[in-house]
N, C-alpha and C positions, 0 to 999 in steps of 0.2 A: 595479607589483609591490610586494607588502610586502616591507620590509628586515627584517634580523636574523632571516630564520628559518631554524630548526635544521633543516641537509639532512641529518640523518646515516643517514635512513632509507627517502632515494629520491632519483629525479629531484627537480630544485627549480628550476625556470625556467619560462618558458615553451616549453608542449610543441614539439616542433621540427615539426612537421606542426600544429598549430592552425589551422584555418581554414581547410585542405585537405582534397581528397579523399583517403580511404584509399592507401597506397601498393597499386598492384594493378588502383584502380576499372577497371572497364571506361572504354574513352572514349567511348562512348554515354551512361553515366551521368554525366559530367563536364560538362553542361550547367548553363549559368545556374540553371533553377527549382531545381537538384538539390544549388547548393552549399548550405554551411552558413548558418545564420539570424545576421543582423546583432544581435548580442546586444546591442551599446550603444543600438538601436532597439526590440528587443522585451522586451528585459529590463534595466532599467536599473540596477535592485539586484545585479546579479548584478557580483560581484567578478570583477577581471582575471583574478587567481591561477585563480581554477573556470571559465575559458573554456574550457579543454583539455578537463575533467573534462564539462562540456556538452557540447563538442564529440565526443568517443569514445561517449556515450552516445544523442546524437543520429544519428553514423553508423549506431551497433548497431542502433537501430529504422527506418533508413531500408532498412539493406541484411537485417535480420533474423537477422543474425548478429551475436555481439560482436564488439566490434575491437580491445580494451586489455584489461587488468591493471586492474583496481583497484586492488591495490597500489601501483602506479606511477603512480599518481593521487591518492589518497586525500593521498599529503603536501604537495598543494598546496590543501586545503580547508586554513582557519583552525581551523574548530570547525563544527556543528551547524549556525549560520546559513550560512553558506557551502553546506554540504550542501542544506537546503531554499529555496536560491538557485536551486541548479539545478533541484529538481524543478520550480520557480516561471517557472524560463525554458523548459524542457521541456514545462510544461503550455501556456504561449504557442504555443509553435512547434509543437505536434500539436495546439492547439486542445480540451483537453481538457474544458474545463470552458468557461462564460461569463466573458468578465473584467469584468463588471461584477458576482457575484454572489459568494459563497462556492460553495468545490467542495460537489458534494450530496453525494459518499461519501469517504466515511473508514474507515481500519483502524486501532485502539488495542490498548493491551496491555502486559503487561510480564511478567517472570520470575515477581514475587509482587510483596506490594505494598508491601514494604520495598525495590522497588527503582525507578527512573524509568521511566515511563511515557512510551510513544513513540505519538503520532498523526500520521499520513499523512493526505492526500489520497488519491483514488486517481480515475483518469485512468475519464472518465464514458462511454467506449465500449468499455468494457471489463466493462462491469457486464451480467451478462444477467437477466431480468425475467421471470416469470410461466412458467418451461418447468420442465418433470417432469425431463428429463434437458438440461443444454446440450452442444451440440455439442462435436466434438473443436476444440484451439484449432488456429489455421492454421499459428503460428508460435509452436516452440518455443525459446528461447534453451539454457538449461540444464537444467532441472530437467521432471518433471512429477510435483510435490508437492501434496497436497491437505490439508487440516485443517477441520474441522468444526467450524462457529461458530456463536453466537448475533446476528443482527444488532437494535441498538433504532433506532428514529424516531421522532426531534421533535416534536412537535404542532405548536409553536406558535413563533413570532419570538421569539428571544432577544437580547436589545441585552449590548454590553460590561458596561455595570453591572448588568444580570440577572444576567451570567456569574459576575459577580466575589463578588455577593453567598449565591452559591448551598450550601447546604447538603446532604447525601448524599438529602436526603428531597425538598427542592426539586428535586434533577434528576431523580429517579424520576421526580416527579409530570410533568413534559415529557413523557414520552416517550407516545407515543399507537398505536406500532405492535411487534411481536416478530415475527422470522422465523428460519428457522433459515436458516444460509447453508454455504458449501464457497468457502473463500478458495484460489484455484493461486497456489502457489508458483515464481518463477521468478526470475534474475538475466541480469542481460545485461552481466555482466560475465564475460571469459576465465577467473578465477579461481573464479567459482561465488558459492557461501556461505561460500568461505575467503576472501573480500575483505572488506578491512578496514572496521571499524560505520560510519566517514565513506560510504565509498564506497557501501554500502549503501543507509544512508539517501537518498544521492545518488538512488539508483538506484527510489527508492520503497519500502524498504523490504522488496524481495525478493518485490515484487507483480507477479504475472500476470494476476490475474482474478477477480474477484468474481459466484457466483449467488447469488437471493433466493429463497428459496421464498414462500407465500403470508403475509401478511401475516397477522397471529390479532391481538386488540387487547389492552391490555396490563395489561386485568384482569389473565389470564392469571399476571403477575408476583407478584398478591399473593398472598402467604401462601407462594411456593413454596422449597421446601429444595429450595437449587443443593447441598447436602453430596449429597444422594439423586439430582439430576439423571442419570437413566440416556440414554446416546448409543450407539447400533448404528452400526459403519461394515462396509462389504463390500465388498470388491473384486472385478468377475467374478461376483459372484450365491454368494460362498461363505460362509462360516460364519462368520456375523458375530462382530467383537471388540467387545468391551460397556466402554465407559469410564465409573463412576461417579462426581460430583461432583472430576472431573480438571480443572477451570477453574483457572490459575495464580494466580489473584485471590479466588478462593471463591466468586465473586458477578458475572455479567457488566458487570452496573449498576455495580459498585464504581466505576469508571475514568470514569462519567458528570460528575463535576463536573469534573476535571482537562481530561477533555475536552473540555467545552464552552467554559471557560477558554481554553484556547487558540485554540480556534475563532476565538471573540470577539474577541479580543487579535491574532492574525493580519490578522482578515476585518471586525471590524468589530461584526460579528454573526452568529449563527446562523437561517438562514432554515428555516422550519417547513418539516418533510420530510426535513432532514438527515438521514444514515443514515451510522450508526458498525458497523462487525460490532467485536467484542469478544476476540476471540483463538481459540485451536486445543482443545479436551478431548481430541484426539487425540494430539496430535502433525504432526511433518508426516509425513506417509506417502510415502515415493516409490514411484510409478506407473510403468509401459513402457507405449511406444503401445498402445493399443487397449487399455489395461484401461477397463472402468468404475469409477466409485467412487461409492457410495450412503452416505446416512449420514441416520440417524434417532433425533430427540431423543423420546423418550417426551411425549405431550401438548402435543408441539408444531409436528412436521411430518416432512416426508421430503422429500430431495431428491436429485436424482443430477446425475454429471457423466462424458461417456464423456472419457476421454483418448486 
């Protein structure tokens, strides 16, 4: 455990349930395959202090319900690295991605662009591919929030010093695919989107689920005024609300170099076919079961999602 740090703003030990079943589990669930994953085996970067913080968020998606506070988590990450410690042992233990490769999708984004930019991974069976509408998801934790994004794709192998050397006009030129997408919003923490930005991040960033629509290639991008970008979203088939050039960044592409940078710097390298979505023009919208949600970028596609 690290020394000298400041509890004044939670729990600060280790969690007294770590490495247990929920108080509660049934004892049919209490089986070997069902306890928790040997983190000093699957995840060896992952700090002592964020076992707990693993541990609660790995219950939440075994039993599909949250289990903790993020609050009462969040003060035993260090910082940031800690936070993407655990998505990093979370994506081992569900198997999210190849661990020999970089993840293929990612979410980026920020307030604007005087402020830091945050890129996710996001967990690769969770992405749905080539459907007009996708289904309702099976498992709700909290939220059923939607936002309407632009997704880009890599063309081509980018090595660390590709990354590093990259210019705003060099990482356009990568990009070889545009779609428009519908990012769901969700937390699998007890406290929502009112847990703390560690805990968050912790948690993926407040992702539930990523669709693509079809891929257009990325001519498409030249010459186009994101100020003018017109976006229809509809809920239910009703009268749709019109977002004009509402991107936090002005420009989907802006976040391309900072992104790739990381990639690289993480992963090693970026493998052609990466796919980043870019942030919300909507907002997040929240949804009740069974609404639909449709959302259409003028000249660039349509896509729906029922919830």
């Amino acid at each position: 455990m690290a020394e000298n740090k400041d509890c004044s703003t939670g729990w600060c030990g280790p969690a007294p349930f770590a490495n247990t079943p929920p108080i509660g589990l049934a004892p049919e669930l209490q089986k070997q395959e069902d306890v928790l994953p040997d983190w000093t085996q699957i995840a060896s970067d992952l700090p002592e202090d964020a076992y707990a913080t693993a541990d609660a968020l790995w219950w939440s998606r075994k039993l599909g319900a949250p289990q903790a506070l993020g609050a009462d988590l969040a003060p035993l990450l260090a910082g940031e690295d800690d936070a993407r410690a655990v998505q990093r042992a979370l994506a081992r233990a569900w198997d999210w991605w190849p661990a020999d490769r970089a993840p293929r999708y990612w979410k980026s984004g920020g307030a604007s662009r005087e402020a830091a930019l945050l890129h996710v991974p996001l967990p690769e069976n969770g992405i749905h591919l080539g459907l007009a509408k996708v289904a309702a998801p099976e498992t709700v934790f909290n939220l059923r929030c939607a936002e309407a994004e632009i997704a880009l794709r890599i063309g081509r192998d980018v090595s660390a010093e590709q990354a590093a050397a990259l210019d705003e006009a060099g990482a356009l030129a990568l990009v070889d695919g545009v779609a428009v997408a519908i990012e769901w919003v969700d937390v699998r923490w007890r406290d929502g989107l009112e847990a703390p930005a560690l805990a968050l991040l912790a948690d993926g960033q407040c992702h539930g689920g990523l669709a693509l629509g079809d891929w257009l290639p990325a001519s498409v991008l030249s010459g186009r005024d994101w100020s003018q970008q017109r976006c229809a979203v509809t809920v239910n088939g009703g009268e749709a609300q019109w977002f004009t050039g509402t991107h936090s960044l002005g420009d989907p592409a802006w976040l391309l170099r900072d992104w790739l940078k990381h990639v690289a710097r993480e992963y090693g390298s970026v493998p052609a076919g990466t796919v980043v979505t870019t942030g919300t023009w909507c907002g997040c919208m929240p949804l009740n079961a069974g609404d639909g949600f449709e959302v259409e970028f003028e000249g660039l596609g349509r896509l729906g999602w029922q919830f």
